[in-house]
Structure formats: structure tokens, C-alpha cells
N, C-alpha and C positions, 0 to 999 in steps of 0.2 A: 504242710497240708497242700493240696491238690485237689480241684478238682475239676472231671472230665460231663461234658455235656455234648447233648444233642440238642438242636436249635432250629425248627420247620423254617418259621419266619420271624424270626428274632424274641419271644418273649423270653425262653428258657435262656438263651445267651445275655439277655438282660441281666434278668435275674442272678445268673452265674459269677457277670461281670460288676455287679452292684457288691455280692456276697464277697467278691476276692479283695474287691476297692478296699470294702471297710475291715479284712479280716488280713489283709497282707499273702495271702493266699495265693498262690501259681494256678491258672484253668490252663483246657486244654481242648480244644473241640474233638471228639472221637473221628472225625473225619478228617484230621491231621494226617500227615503223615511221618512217622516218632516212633519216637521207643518207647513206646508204652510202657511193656516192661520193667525198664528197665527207671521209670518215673515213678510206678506205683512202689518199688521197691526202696527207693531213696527217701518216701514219704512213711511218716505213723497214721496220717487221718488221710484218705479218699473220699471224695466227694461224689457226686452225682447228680446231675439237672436233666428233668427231658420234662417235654409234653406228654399227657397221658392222654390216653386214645383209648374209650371207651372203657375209661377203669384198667385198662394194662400197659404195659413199657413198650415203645415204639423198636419195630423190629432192629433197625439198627442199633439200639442201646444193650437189645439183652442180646445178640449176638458179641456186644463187645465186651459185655461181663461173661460172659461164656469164656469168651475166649480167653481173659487172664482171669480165670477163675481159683487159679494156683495163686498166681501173686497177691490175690486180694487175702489170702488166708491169714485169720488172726488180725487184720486191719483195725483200726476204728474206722466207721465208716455215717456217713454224713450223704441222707439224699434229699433233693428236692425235687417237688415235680410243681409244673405250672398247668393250669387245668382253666377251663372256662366257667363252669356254674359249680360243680360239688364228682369228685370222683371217686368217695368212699375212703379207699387204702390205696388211693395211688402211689402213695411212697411206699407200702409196707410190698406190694405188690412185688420189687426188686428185688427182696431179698427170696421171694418164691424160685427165683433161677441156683438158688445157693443152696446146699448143703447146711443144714439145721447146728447152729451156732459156728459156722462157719466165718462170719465175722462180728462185730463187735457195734452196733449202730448205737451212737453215741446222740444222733439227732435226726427228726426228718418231720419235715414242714412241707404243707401246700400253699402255692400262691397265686390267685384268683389274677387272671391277665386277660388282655379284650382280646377277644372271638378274632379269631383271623379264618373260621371255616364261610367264605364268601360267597358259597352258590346255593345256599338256601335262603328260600325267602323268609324263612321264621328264625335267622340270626344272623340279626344285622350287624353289619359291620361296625363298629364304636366310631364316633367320629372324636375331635381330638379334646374336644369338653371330658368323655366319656374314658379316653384316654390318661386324663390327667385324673382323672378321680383312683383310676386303677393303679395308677404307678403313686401316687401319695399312699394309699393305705398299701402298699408292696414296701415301701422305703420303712413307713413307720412299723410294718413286722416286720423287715430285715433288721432293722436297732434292736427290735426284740430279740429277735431269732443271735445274733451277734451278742448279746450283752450275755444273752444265756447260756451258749456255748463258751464263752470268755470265761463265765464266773465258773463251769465245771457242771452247769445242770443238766440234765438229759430229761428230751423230750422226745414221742415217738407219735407223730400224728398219724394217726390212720391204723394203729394197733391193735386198737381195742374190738373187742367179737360184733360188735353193730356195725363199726366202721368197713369192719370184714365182712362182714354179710351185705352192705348195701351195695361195697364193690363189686361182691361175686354175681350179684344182680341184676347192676349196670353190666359189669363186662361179660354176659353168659351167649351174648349175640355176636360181640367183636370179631371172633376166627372168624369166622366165617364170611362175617363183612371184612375182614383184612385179607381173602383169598380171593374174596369177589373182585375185588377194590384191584388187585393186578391186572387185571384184562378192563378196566372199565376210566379208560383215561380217553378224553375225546379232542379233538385236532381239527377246529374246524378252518374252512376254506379260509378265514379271515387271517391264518396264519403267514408272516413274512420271511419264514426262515432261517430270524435272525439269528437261532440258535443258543440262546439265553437260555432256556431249557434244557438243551445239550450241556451247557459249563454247570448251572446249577444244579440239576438233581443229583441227592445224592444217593441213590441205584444205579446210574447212570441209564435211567431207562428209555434216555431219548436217545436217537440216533440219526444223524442228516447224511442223507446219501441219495443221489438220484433225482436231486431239486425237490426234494420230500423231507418233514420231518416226521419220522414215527416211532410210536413208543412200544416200548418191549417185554408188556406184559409184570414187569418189576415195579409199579407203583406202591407205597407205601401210607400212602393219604396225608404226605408233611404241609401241602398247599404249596409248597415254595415256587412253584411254577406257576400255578395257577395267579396267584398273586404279585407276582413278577411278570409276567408275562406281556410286551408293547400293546398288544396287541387285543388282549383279553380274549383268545382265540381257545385256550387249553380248560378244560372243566373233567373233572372226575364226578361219576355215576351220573351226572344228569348231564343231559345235550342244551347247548344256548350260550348266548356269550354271557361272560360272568358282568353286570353290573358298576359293583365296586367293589376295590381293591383294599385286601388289606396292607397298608405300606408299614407296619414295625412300630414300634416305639422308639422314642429319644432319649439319650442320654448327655447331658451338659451339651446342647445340639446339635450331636452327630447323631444320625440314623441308627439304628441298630435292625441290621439285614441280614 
């Protein structure tokens, strides 16, 4: 078993990395650089972890089911998505990139992780109270999610025609706001150049050249910048410095970033 995630600011990489602990299980960040390949091939069960964005799969995850969209054939497959309040079908949503029984989804669960969107003022940032409450009931459905899959049961959250209707209705805005969301990344004067932005996004849509850092139109709305950032200089669609930062959750006290 295997499985490959996308990870903004660390919940889904949480997640991924809690599910492999207890399942013995190989991850793999999609932003590796590997044989992909030639990994899904050696595996019977694939997995999947992302953040869901407005009820749909963040553009880097369904560009990379796309892309071994062969290899996945006939799979058992296993997704999870991490979400903030409720996003319908956000697991069911991946197999929409796939060819209709194409593969074999054996399991897919949501799991409720603190807010790391930091630049609105109607969604605060969790502080670490609010953190531990989210990662206790994440642990106690991973044992579930884990005992379940061990014993052979299959479960499909997000399947069912309401669960599918409520996502189609959260996400019927998303394009749009994910095409806006490219041009709408803002750099203010408070920036020091340090270029942490440059190494972490993964668009690579920052660029430093000319004693300037500017971004290139590639945003995908992960925050990773934004919330990494020394400086609190970088905000997507609103202008102003951002407040407070989302810094990840822990695991056995190491960061997870």
C-alpha cells in the first residue's frame, strides 16, 4: 500500500503520515521527485490525501492523477481529504478525473483540521487549545478508519446523492475563484527578499531577480506562503498584512510543515 499526498500547510501531510504510522504503509508527497510509476505499479492499494478547496481536488493533485491515470487502472484505491467545516464529496470528487469503474475505491473518509486560511477575519486561526481538540478526534477516526480497513469493510464517505449535491453546490463558484486566485497574490513593501517563498511554493510562482520578489500569475490558494512568510508580507485576494499565522500541527513534537 502507498500513499501519495498534497500538503498546503501541513494538515493533509498529518493526516497521511498518522494513516501510514499505524497501517505500515509507504507515502509519498506528489511533489517528490520519483518514479511514480513505477511505485503505483509495485503497489495493490493507492492512496490519496489533499486539502479540498471549495468542494474540489487542488490543482496539483488532479494533474497528478491525470497524469498516471494508466497506472491507476484496476487499483484498489483509498482517498482522504482534509477539509475545514463540511465539503460535501470531497473524496468522492477524485474519482470525477477517472473513467467510470476505472478503479476500485475500497475507502474514503474526511477529516475535520484547523483553518489555516489566515487572511480573513471571519476564520480564525485555531490556537493550540483548538488544535489539540482537532487532532484528538482525527487520531480517534484514524483507529476507526484503520480497524476498518484492516477488518476488510468498505466505506465511501461522501457517495451518497446529498453528499453529492451539497458539494456540487459548495463547489459551483470554485473555477472561477481558482482563475482569479492566479493573478491576485500581493507582495507588499514589508517584504525582505528572503526568498522562502521562492523555495516553498509549489507552482514555483515566486521569482527573485532584480532585488524584487514577484509572483507569476501560478497561485493555487495552498497558503504555504502566506503562512510561512518572516515577514507576513504575502496575502492572496485581499491587500494588508496578514495578522496571524498558521504554523501546522504536531506530531510526537516535531512540526509538521
Amino acid at each position: 500500500m502507498v500513499i501519495f499526498y498534497f500538503s498546503g500547510t501541513g494538515n493533509s501531510k498529518y493526516v497521511t503520515e498518522l494513516f501510514c504510522g499505524k497501517m505500515g504503509a509507504d507515502c509519498h508527497s506528489i511533489e517528490e521527485k520519483v518514479d511514480f510509476t513505477g511505485i503505483i505499479a509495485t503497489n495493490d492499494t493507492v492512496g490519496f490525501c489533499y486539502p479540498i478547496y471549495g468542494s474540489r481536488v487542488p490543482l496539483l493533485m488532479r494533474e497528478f492523477v491525470m497524469t498516471h491515470i494508466e497506472a491507476l487502472k484496476s487499483k484498489k484505491v483509498i482517498i482522504f481529504c482534509t477539509q475545514m467545516i463540511f465539503s460535501g464529496d470531497g473524496v468522492r470528487v477524485l474519482t470525477d478525473l477517472m473513467p467510470q469503474s476505472h478503479v476500485d475505491v475500497v475507502y474514503a473518509e474526511h477529516f475535520l483540521m484547523p483553518n489555516n486560511v489566515c487572511n480573513l477575519f471571519f476564520l480564525p486561526v485555531p490556537g493550540d487549545k483548538t488544535k489539540r481538540r482537532y487532532l484528538s478526534k482525527t487520531h480517534k477516526k484514524m483507529d476507526k478508519v484503520c480497524n476498518n480497513i484492516k477488518s476488510g469493510k468498505v466505506k465511501k464517505r461522501g457517495f451518497n446523492p446529498v453528499s453529492r449535491a451539497l458539494g456540487m453546490i459548495q463547489g459551483v463558484f470554485y473555477p472561477g475563484l481558482e482563475r482569479r486566485a492566479r493573478k491576485k497574490v500581493w507582495i507588499s513593501e514589508k517584504c525582505s527578499q528572503c526568498s522562502i517563498c521562492v523555495a516553498l511554493c509549489p507552482m514555483e510562482n515566486f521569482r527573485h531577480e532584480d532585488g524584487t520578489i514577484t509572483a507569476n500569475n501560478k497561485c493555487i490558494m495552498c497558503y504555504r506562503c502566506i503562512n510561512r512568510c518572516p515577514q507576513k508580507a504575502v496575502s492572496v485576494f485581499l491587500r494588508g498584512k496578514v495578522k496571524t499565522q498558521y504554523t501546522g500541527v504536531k506530531a510526537q513534537g516535531t512540526e509538521i510543515a
